[in-house]
C-alpha positions in Angstrom: -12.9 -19.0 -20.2 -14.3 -15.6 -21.0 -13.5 -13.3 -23.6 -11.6 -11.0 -21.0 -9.4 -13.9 -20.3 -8.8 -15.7 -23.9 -6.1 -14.0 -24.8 -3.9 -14.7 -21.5 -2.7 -18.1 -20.3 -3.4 -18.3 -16.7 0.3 -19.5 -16.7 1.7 -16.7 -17.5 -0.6 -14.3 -15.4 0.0 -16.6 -12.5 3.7 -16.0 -13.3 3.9 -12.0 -13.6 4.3 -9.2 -11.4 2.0 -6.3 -12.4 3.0 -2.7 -10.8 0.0 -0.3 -10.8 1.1 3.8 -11.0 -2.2 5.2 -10.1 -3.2 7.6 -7.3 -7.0 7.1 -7.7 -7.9 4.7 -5.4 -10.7 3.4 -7.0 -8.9 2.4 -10.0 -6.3 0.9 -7.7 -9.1 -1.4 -6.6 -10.7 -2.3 -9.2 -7.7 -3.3 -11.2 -5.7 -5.0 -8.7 -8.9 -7.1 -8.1 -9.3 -7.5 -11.9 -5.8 -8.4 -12.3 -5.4 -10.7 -8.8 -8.2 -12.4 -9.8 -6.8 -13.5 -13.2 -3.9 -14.7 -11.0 -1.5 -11.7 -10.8 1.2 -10.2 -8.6 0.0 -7.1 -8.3 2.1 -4.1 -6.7 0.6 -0.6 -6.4 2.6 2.4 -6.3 0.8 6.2 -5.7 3.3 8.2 -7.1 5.9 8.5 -9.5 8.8 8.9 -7.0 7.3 5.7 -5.0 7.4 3.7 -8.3 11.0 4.7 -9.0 11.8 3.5 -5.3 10.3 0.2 -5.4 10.3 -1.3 -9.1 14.1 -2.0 -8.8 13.7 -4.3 -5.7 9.9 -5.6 -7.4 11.2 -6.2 -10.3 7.9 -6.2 -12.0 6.9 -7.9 -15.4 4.7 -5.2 -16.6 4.1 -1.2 -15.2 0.7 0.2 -15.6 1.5 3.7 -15.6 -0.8 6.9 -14.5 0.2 10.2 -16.0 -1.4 12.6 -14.3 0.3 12.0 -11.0 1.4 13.8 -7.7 4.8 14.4 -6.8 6.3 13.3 -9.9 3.9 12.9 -13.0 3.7 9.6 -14.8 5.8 11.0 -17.8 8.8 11.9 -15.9 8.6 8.6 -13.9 9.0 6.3 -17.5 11.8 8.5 -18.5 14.0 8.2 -15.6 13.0 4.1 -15.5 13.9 3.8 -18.9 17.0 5.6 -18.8 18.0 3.3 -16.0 19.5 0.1 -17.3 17.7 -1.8 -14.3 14.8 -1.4 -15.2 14.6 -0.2 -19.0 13.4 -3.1 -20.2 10.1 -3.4 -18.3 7.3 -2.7 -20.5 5.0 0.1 -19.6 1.4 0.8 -20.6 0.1 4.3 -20.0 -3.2 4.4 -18.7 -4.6 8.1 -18.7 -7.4 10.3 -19.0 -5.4 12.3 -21.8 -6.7 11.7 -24.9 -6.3 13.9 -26.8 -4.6 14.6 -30.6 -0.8 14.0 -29.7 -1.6 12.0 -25.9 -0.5 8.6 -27.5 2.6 10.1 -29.0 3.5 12.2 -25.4 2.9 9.1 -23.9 4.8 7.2 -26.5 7.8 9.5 -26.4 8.1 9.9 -23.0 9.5 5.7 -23.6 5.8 4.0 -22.9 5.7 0.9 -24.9 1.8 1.1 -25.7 -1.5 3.6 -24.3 -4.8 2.9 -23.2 -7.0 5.8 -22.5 -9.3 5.5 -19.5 -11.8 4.8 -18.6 -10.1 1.5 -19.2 -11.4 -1.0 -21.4 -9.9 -4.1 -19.7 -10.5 -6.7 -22.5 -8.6 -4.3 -24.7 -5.9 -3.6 -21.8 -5.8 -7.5 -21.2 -4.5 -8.2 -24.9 -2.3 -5.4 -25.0 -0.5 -7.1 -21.6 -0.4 -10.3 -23.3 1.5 -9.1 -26.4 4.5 -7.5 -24.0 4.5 -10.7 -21.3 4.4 -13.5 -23.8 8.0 -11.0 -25.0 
């Protein structure tokens, strides 16, 4: 098992549906590869307004959430899902290029449960799943 991988029991990867907010394609990509390889079910939404469409009948474990996003920015798209008693209990991770003094707390405040900065360290992204799927 590599390091990437210690901290998640394939069970529970193989067992959790991972919905991906991002617009870049490449990052798409490369982390629904990361993630299918590990043995996700991963979902991938371009926009805010196609992630408020679709995670209700997904019903994803975890929401990996873009803030910077067209049509309806990352920040706006947590606020209305956790304001909807559907889906407010889905954790979501912001993953963004804002990193500045005060990001974290935007992101935090707009109702994301944790922040990773990107690029993305996936090790450290890895873990921080873990904590919210093992509940």
């Amino acid at each position: 098992m590599d390091r990437e991988t210690a901290n998640l029991d394939e069970r529970e990867a193989s067992l959790s549906k991972i919905l991906i907010v991002e617009d870049n394609e490449m990052l798409q990509e490369i982390l629904s590869e990361r993630l299918g390889f590990r043995g996700f079910d991963v979902v991938i939404a371009r926009d805010g307004e196609r992630a408020l469409a679709i995670t209700p009948q997904e019903k994803p474990d975890l929401i990996l959430m873009d803030m910077s996003l067209p049509i309806l920015d990352g920040w706006e798209t947590t606020r209305r899902l956790k304001a909807n008693p559907d889906t407010q209990h889905i954790p979501i991770i912001a993953l963004t290029a804002h990193s500045l003094s005060g990001d974290r707390e935007k992101s935090l405040a707009a109702g994301c449960d944790d922040y990773e900065a990107k690029p993305v360290n996936f090790a450290r992204l890895l873990k921080k799943m873990s904590t919210f799927l093992k509940g």
